[in-house]
VOPAGU-2260 file (C-alpha; in pm, 1 decimal, decimal comma):
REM VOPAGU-2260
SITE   aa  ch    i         X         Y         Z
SITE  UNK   A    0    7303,2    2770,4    2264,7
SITE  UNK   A    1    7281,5    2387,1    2170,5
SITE  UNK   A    2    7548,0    2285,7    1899,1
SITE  UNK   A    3    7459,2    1971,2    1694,0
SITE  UNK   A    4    7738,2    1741,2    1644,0
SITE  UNK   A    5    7802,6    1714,8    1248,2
SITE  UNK   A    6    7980,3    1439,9    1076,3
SITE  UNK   A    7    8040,4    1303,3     717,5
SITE  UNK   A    8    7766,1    1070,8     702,6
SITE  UNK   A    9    7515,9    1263,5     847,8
SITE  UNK   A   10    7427,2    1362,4     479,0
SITE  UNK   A   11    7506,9    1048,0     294,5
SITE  UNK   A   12    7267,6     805,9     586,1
SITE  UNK   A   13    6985,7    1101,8     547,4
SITE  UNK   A   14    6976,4    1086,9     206,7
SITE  UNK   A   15    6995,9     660,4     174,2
SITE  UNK   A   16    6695,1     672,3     426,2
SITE  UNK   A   17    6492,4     902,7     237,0
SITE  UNK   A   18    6617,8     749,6    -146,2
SITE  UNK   A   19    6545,1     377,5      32,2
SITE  UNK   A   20    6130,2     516,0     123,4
SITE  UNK   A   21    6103,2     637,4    -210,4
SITE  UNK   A   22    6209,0     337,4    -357,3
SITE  UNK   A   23    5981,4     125,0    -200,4
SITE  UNK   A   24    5708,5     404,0    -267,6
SITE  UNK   A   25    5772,2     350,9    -672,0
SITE  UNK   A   26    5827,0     -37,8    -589,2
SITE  UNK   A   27    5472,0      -6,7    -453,3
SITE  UNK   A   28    5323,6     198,2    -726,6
SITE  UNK   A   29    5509,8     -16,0    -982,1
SITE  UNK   A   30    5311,0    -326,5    -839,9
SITE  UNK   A   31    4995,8    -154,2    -844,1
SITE  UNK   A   32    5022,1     -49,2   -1211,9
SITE  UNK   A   33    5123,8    -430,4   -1286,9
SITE  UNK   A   34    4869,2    -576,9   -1096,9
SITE  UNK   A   35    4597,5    -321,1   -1169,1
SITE  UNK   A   36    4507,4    -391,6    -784,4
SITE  UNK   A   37    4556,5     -95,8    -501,4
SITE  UNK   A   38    4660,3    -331,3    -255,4
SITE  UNK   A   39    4919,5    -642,9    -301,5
SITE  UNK   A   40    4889,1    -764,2      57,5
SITE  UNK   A   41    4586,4    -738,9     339,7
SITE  UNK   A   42    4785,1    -532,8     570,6
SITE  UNK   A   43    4782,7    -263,1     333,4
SITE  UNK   A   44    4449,8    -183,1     391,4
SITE  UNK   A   45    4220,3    -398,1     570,1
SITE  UNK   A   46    3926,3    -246,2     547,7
SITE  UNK   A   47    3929,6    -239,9     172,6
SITE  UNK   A   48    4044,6    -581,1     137,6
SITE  UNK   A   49    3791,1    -687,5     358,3
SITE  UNK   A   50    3522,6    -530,7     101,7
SITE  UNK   A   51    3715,1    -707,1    -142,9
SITE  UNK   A   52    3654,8   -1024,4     -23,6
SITE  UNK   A   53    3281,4    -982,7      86,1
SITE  UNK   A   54    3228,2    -858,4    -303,9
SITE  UNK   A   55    3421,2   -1145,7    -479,6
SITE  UNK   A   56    3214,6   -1416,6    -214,5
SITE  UNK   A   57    2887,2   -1220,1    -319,2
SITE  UNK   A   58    2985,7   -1244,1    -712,4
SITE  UNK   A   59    3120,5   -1589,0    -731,8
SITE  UNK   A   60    2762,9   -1693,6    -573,3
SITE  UNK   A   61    2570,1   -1506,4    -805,4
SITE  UNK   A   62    2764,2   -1700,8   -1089,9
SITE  UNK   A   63    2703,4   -2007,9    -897,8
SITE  UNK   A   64    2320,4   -1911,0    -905,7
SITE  UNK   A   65    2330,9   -1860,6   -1276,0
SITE  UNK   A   66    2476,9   -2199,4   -1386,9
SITE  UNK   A   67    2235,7   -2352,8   -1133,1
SITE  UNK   A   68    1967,0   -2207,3   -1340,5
SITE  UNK   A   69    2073,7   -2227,2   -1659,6
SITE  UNK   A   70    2090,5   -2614,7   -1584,3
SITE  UNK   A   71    1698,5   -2573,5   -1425,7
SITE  UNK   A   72    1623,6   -2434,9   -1764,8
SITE  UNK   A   73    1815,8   -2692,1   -2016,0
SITE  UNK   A   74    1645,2   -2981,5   -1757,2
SITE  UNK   A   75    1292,5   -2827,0   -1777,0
SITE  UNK   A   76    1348,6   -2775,4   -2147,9
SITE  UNK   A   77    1368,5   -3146,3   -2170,1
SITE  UNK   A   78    1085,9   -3193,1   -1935,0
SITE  UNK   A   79     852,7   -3008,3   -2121,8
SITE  UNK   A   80     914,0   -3166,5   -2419,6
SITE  UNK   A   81     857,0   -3505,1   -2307,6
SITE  UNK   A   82     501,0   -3378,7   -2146,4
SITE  UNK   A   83     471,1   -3237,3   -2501,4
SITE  UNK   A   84     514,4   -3580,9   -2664,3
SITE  UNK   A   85     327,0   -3771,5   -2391,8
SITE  UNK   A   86       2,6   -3556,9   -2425,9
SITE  UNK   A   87      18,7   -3585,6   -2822,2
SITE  UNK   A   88      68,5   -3995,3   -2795,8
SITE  UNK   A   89    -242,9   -3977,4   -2550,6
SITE  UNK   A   90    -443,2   -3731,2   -2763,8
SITE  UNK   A   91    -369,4   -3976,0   -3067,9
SITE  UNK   A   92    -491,8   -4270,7   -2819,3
SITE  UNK   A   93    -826,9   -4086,2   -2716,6
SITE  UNK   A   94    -903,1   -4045,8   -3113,3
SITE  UNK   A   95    -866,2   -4402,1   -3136,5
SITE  UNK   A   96   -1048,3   -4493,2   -2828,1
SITE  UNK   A   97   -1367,9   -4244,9   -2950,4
SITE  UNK   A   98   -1308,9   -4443,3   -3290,2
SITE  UNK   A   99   -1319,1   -4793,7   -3152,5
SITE  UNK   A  100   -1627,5   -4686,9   -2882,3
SITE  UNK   A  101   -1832,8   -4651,6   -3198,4
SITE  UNK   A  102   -2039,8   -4951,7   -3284,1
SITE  UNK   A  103   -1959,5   -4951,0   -3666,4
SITE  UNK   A  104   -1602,4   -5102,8   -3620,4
SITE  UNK   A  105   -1534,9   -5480,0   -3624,4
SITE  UNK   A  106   -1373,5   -5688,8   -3393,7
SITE  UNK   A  107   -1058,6   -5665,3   -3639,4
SITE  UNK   A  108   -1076,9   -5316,6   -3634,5
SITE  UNK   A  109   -1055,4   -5310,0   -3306,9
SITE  UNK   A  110    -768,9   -5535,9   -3287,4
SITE  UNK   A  111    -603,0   -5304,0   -3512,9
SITE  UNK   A  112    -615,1   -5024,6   -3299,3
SITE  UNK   A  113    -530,2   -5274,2   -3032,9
SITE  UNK   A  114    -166,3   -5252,8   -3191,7
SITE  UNK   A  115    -123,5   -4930,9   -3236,2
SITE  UNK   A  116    -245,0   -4826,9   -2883,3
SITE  UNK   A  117      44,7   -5085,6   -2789,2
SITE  UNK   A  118     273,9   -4886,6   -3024,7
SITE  UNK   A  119     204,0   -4570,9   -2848,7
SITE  UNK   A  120     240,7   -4736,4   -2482,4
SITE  UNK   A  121     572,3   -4866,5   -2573,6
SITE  UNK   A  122     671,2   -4466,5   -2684,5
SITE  UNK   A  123     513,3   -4334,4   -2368,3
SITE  UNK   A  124     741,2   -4568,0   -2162,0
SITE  UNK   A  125    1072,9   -4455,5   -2369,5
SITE  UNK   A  126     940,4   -4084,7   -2285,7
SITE  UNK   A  127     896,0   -4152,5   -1896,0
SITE  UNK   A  128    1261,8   -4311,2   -1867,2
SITE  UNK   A  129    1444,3   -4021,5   -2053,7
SITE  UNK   A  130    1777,4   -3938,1   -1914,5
SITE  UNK   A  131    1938,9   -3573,9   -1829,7
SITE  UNK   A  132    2306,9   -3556,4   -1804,4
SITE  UNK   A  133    2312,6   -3975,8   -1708,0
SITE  UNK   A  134    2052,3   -3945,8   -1488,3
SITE  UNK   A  135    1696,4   -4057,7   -1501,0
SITE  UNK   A  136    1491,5   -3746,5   -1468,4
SITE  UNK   A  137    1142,7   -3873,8   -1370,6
SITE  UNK   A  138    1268,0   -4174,7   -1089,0
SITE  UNK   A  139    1299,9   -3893,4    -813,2
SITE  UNK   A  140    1598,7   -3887,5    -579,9
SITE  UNK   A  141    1657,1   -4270,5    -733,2
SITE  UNK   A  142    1862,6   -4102,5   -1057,8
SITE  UNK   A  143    2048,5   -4407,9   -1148,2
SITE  UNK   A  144    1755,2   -4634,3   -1132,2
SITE  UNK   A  145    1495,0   -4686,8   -1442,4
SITE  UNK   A  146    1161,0   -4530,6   -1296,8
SITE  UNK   A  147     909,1   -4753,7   -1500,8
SITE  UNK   A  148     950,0   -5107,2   -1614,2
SITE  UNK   A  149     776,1   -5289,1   -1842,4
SITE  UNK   A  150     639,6   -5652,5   -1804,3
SITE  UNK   A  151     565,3   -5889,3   -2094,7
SITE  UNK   A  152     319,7   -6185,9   -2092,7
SITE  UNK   A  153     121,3   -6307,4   -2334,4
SITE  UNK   A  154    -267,5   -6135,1   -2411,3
SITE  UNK   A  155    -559,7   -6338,1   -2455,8
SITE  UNK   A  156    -607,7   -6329,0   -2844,9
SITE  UNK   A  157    -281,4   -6169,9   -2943,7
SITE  UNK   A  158      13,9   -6433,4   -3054,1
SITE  UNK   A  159     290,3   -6240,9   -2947,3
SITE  UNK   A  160     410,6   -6140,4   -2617,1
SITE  UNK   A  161     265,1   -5804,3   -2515,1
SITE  UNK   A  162     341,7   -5545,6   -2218,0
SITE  UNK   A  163     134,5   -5639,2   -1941,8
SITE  UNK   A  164     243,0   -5449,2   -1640,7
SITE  UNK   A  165     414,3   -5144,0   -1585,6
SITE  UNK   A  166     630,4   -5060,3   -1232,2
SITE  UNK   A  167     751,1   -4759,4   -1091,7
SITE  UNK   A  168    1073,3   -4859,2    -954,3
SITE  UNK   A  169    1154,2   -4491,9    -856,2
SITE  UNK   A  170    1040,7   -4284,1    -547,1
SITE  UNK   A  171     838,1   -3947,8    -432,8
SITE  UNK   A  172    1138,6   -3736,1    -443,3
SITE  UNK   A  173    1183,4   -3394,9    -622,2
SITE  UNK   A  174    1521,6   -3286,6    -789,0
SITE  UNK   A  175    1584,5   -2914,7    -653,7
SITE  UNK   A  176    1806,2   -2625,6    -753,2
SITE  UNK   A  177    1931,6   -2404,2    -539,2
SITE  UNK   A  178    1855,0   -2042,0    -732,7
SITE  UNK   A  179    1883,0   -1747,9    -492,8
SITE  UNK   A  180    2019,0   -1727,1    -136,0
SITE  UNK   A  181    1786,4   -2030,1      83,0
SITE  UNK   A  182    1562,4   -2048,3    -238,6
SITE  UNK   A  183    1485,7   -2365,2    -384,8
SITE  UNK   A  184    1273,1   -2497,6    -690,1
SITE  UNK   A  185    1147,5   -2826,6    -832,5
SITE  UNK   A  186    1300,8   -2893,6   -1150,3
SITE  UNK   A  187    1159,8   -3235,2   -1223,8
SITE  UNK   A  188     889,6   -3440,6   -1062,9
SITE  UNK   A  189     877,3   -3773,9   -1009,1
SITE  UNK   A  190     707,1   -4030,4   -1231,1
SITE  UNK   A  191     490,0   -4135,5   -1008,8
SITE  UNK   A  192     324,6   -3827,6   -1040,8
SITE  UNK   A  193     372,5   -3704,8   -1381,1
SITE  UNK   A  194     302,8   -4001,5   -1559,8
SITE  UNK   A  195     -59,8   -4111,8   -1342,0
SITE  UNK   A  196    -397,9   -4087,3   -1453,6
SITE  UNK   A  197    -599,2   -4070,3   -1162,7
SITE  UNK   A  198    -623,6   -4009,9    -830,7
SITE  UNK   A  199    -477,3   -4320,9    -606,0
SITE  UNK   A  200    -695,7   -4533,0    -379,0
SITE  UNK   A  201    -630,9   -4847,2    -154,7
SITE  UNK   A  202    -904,5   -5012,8      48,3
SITE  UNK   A  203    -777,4   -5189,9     353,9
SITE  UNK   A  204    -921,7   -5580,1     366,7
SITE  UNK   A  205    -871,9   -5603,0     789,2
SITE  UNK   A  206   -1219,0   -5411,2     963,0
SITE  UNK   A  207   -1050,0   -5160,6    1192,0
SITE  UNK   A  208   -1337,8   -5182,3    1472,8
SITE  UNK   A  209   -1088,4   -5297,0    1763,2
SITE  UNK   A  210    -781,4   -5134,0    1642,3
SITE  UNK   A  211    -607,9   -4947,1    1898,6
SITE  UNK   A  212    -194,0   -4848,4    1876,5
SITE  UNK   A  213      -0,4   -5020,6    2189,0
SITE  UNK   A  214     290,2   -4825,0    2156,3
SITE  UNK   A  215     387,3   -4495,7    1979,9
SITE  UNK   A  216     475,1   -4505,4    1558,7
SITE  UNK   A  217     587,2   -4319,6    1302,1
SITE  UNK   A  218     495,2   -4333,8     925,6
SITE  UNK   A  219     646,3   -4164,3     627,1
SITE  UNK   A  220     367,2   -4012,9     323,1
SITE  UNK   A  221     511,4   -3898,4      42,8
SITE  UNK   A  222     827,6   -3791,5     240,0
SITE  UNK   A  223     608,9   -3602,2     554,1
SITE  UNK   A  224     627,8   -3771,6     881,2
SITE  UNK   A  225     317,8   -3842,8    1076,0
SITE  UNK   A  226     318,2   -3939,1    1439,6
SITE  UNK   A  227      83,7   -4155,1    1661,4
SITE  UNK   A  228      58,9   -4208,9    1996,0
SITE  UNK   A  229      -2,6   -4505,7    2268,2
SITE  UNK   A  230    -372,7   -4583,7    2264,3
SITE  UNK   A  231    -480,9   -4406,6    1887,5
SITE  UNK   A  232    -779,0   -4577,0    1743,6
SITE  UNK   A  233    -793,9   -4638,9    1386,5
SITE  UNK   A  234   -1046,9   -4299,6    1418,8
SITE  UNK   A  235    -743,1   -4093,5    1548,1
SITE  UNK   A  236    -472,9   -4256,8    1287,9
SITE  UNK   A  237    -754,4   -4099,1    1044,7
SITE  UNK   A  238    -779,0   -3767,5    1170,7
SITE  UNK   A  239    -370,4   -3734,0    1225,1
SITE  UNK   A  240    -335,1   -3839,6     872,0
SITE  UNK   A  241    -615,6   -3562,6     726,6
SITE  UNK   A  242    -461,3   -3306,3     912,4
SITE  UNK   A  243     -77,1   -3311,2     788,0
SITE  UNK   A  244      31,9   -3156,4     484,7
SITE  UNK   A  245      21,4   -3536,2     292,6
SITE  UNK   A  246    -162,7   -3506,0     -30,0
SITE  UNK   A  247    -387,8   -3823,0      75,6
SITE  UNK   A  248    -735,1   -3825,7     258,7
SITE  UNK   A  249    -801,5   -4164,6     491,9
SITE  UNK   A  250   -1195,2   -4265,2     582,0
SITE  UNK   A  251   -1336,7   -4575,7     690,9
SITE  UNK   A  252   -1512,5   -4780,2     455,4
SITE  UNK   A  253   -1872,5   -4806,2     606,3
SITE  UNK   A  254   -1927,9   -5182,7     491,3
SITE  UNK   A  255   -1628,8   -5345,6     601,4
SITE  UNK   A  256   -1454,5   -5093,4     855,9
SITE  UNK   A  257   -1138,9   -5139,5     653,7
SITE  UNK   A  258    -904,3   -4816,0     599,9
SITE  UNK   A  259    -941,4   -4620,2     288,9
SITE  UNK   A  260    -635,1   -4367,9     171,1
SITE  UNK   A  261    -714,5   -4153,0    -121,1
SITE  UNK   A  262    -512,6   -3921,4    -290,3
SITE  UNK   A  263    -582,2   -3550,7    -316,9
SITE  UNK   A  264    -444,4   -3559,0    -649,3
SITE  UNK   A  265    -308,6   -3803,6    -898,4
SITE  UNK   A  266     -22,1   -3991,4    -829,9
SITE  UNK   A  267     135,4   -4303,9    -628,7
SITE  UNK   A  268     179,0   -4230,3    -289,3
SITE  UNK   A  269     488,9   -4338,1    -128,3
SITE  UNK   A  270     412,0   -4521,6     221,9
SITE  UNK   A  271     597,6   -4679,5     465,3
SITE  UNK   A  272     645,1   -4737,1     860,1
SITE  UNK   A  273     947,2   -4610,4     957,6
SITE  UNK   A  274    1123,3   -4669,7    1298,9
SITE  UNK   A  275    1031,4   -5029,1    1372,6
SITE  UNK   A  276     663,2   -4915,2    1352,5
SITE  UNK   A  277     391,2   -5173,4    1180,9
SITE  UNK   A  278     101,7   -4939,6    1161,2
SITE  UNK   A  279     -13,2   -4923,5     791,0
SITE  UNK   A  280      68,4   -5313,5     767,1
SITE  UNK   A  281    -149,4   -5330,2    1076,7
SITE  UNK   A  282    -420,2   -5173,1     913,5
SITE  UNK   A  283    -392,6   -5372,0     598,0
SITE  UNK   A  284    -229,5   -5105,2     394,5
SITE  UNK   A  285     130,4   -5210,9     356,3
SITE  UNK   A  286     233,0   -5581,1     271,7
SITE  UNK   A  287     340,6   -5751,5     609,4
SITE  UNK   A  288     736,5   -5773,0     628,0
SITE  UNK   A  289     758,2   -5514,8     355,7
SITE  UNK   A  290     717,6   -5148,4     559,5
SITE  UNK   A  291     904,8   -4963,8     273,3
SITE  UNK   A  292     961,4   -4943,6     -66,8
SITE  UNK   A  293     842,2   -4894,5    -404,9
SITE  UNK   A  294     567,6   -5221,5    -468,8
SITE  UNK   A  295     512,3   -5247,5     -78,4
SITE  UNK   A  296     118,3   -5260,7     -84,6
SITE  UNK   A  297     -76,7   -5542,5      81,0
SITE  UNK   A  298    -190,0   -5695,1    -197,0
SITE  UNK   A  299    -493,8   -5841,1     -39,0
SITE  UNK   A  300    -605,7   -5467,5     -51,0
SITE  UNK   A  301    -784,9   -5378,2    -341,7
SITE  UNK   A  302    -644,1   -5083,6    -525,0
SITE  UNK   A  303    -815,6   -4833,9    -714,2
SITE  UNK   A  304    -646,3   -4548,7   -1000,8
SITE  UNK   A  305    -376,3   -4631,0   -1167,7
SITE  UNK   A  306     -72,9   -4509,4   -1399,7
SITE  UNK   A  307    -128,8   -4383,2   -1718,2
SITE  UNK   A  308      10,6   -4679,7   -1854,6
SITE  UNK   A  309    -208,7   -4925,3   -1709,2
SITE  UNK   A  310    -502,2   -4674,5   -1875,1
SITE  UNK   A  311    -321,4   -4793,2   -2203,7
SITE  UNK   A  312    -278,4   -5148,6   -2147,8
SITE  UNK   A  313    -667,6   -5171,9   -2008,5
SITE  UNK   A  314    -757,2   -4979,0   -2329,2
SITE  UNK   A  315    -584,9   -5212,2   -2566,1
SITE  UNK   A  316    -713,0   -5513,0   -2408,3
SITE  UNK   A  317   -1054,7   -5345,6   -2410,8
SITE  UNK   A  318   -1045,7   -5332,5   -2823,0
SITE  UNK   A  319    -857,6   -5666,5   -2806,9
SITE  UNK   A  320   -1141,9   -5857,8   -2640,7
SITE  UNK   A  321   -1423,1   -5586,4   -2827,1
SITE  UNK   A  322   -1590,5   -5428,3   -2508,1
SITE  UNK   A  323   -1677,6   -5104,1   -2662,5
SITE  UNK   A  324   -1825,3   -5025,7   -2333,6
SITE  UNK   A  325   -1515,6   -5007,7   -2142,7
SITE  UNK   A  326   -1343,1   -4813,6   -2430,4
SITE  UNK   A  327   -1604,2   -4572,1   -2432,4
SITE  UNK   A  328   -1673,1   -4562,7   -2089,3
SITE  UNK   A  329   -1413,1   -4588,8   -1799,4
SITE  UNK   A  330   -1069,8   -4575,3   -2012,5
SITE  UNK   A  331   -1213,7   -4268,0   -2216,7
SITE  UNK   A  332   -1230,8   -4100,2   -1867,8
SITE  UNK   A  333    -918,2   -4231,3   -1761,8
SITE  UNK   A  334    -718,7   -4073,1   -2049,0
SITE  UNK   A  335    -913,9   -3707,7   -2044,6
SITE  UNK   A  336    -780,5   -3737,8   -1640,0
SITE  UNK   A  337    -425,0   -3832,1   -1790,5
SITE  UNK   A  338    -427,6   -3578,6   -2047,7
SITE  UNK   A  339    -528,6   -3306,9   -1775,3
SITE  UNK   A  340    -256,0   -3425,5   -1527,2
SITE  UNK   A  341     -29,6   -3389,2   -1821,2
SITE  UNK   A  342    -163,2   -3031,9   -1941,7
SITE  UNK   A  343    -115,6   -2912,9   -1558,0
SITE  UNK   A  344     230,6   -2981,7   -1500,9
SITE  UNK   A  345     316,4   -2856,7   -1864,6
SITE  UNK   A  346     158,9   -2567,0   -1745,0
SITE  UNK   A  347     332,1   -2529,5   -1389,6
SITE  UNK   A  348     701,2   -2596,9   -1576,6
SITE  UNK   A  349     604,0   -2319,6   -1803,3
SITE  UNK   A  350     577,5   -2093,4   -1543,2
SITE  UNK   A  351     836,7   -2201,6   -1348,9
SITE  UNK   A  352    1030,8   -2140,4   -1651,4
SITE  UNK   A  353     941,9   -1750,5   -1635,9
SITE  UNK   A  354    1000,3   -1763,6   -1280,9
SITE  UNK   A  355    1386,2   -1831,3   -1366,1
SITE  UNK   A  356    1398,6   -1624,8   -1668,0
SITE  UNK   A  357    1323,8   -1320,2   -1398,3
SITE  UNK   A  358    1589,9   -1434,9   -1189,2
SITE  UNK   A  359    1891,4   -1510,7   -1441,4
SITE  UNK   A  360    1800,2   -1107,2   -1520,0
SITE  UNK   A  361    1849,6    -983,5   -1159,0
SITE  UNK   A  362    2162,6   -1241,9   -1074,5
SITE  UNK   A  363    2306,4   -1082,1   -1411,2
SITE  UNK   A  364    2200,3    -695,7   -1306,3
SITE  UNK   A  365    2304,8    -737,4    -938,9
SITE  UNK   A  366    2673,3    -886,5   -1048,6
SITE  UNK   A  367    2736,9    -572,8   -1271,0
SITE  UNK   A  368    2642,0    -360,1    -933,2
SITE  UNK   A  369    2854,7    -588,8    -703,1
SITE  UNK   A  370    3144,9    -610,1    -985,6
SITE  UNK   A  371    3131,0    -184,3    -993,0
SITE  UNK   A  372    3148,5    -160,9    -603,2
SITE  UNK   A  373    3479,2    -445,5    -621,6
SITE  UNK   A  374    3640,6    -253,7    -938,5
SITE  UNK   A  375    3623,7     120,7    -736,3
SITE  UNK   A  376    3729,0     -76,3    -413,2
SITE  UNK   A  377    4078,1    -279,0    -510,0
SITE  UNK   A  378    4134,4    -165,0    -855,5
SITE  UNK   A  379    4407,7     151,4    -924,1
SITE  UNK   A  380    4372,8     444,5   -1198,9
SITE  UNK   A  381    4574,2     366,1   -1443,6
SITE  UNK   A  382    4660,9     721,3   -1546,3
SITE  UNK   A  383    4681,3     848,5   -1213,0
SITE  UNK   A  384    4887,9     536,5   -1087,3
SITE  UNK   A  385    5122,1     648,2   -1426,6
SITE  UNK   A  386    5138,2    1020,4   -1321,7
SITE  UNK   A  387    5228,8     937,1    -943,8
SITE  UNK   A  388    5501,4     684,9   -1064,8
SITE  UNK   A  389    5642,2     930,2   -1273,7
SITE  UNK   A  390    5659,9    1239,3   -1001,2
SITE  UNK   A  391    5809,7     937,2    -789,2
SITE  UNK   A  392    6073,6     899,6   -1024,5
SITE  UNK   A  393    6181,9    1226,6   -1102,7
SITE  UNK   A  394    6169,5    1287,9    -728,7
SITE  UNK   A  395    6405,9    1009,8    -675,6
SITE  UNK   A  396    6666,0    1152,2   -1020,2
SITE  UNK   A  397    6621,5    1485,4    -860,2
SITE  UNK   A  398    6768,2    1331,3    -492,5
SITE  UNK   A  399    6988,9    1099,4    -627,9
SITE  UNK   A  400    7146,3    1395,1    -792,3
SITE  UNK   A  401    7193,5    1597,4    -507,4
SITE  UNK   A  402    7299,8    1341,8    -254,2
SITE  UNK   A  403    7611,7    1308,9    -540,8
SITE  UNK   A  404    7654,5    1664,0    -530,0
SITE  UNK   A  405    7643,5    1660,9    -156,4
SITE  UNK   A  406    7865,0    1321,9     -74,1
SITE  UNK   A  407    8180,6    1483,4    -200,2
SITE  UNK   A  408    8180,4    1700,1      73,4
SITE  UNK   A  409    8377,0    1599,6     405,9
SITE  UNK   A  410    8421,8    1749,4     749,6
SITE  UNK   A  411    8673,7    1989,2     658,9
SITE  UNK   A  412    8426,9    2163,6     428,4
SITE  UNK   A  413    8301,1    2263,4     771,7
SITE  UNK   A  414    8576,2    2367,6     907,0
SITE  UNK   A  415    8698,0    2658,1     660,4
């Protein structure tokens, strides 16, 4: 028969042990009930903090996600309403140009309109360099540059000083927001599309016949990189162009074998030859010495379709100098191309704007699902946190009691 060895603080060291684990038991409850969190520390439960995390990542994206689009929205907003004002000015100038086509108006009349078409130019230009949170929102990726300046000079049979040119200093680029996980959308376009009337052409002066590339080059269209090789003919530099994804069709003019580019819809390409390459001012296209930037064509190249303001200044020096057939004819077709430009990318920001009304709902329905799964994973019951701290305590009254009872006992209690 084994005999265990008793001694005097066999009882007293049992009963610290045991009164020191439910301590730190309540200690732990305690925390959780002032926290409102099941775990204070990752150790405590890996897993769980580990869903934690994933959860709070998933959330604070989702948020991130939201404000993106809400700033789409208050951006497009302000897009949108400058279209809105640009396609009223040109509707007002149309009415005026079908007025001053008629051949019952004076000269003076026409003069008269003159000024007010210069009016409404001068508006459409304050419109086109609007600014969104201190930047400029139609000068693409150039935000802190004005996208469209305006020349002065003086107009045959005006006195004062008039616009007389207007330059997009700005380039191809298009502001995006990031809305959903790798999902992007164009908040603003550039000017050089928005604000042109017609598609963009540029006839080459230099005949192409013996062209032929002696090394490989690279060029840039609106932002897409094209490559030629050793030996391309100016037929091949054609055909590479047609086939990328650059809104611009090249040809050969048939009378003087010069290069013609031609946009695929209205706006300003942006060209250049990047990489030491000379190619476009090889073929005539680009100014030599000048293989990027914003007023970089040859300008020995004739250049057809222009900006929606120079369809304003043509049409006010049109009724300055009394050709009713130019007013009636070319510039009346000019702004119906403007005002449809116009139209169609009020159109396509109005349903991009549903587009993010669709996803501000599901961001805001899938955070109340992933803020659920995070409250059941790391946050306590409150009233079953309560009730366990309070068995906890009147565990620890109940031993604390005893272990008094029990301490004033010694070894010769054993003994008797």
């Amino acid at each position: 028969m084994s005999i265990n060895r008793i001694s005097s603080n066999t009882i007293n060291d049992n009963g610290v042990f045991h009164l020191r684990n439910r301590e730190y038991s309540m200690d732990k409850v305690n925390n959780q009930i002032n926290t409102g969190k099941k775990n204070r520390l990752p150790r405590e439960n890996v897993v769980d903090v580990t869903q934690s995390m994933t959860y709070h990542t998933k959330i604070h994206k989702i948020d991130q996600y939201i404000r993106n689009i809400s700033d789409a929205e208050a951006e497009r907003g302000l897009v949108e309403v400058k279209l809105n004002e640009s396609i009223q000015i040109l509707q007002r100038a149309r009415e005026l140009a079908v007025q001053a086509a008629n051949g019952i108006y004076t000269e003076e009349n026409r003069k008269s309109m003159a000024i007010e078409i210069d009016q409404l130019l001068r508006q459409v230009i304050l419109d086109s360099n609007t600014k969104f949170k201190g930047d400029f929102l139609f000068s693409g990726f150039q935000k802190y540059t004005k996208p469209f300046e305006a020349l002065e000079g003086a107009v045959r049979g005006m006195s004062g000083p008039m616009i007389t040119k207007v330059k997009y200093l700005g380039d191809n680029g298009v502001h995006l927001r990031e809305i959903d996980a790798g999902e992007y959308i164009g908040v603003s376009k550039p000017g050089s599309e928005i604000y042109w009337a017609e598609n963009f052409q540029i006839y080459s002066p230099i005949n192409t016949a013996n062209f032929r590339l002696t090394r490989d080059q690279n060029i840039l269209i609106d932002g897409i990189k094209i490559e030629f090789k050793e030996g391309d003919n100016a037929y091949a530099v054609m055909d590479k162009i047609n086939r990328s994804n650059a809104a611009i069709n090249a040809s050969i003019d048939i009378v003087n074998g010069g290069m013609i580019l031609t946009t695929t819809k209205p706006h300003k390409p942006e060209l250049a030859d990047i990489e030491g390459g000379t190619l476009l001012q090889d073929l005539g296209i680009l100014e030599r010495g000048r293989p990027m930037g914003p007023e970089n064509i040859n300008p020995d190249a004739t250049v057809f379709g222009g900006s929606i303001f120079d369809t304003l200044i043509g049409l006010r020096d049109a009724m300055i100098h009394n050709n009713s057939e130019d007013i009636g004819g070319k510039f009346l077709g000019a702004l119906d191309f403007a005002i449809s430009n116009l139209t169609y990318n009020m159109a396509e920001t109005g349903a991009k704007d549903n587009r993010l009304e669709y996803l501000t709902t599901r961001h805001t329905d899938d955070k109340i699902v992933y803020t659920e799964a995070l409250t059941k994973t790391e946050d306590i019951d409150l009233a079953e946190a309560i009730t366990e701290l309070k068995a906890l305590d009147f565990a620890h009254k109940a031993a604390l009691s005893s272990l008094a009872r029990l301490a004033r006992t010694s070894l010769m209690d054993f003994l008797r």
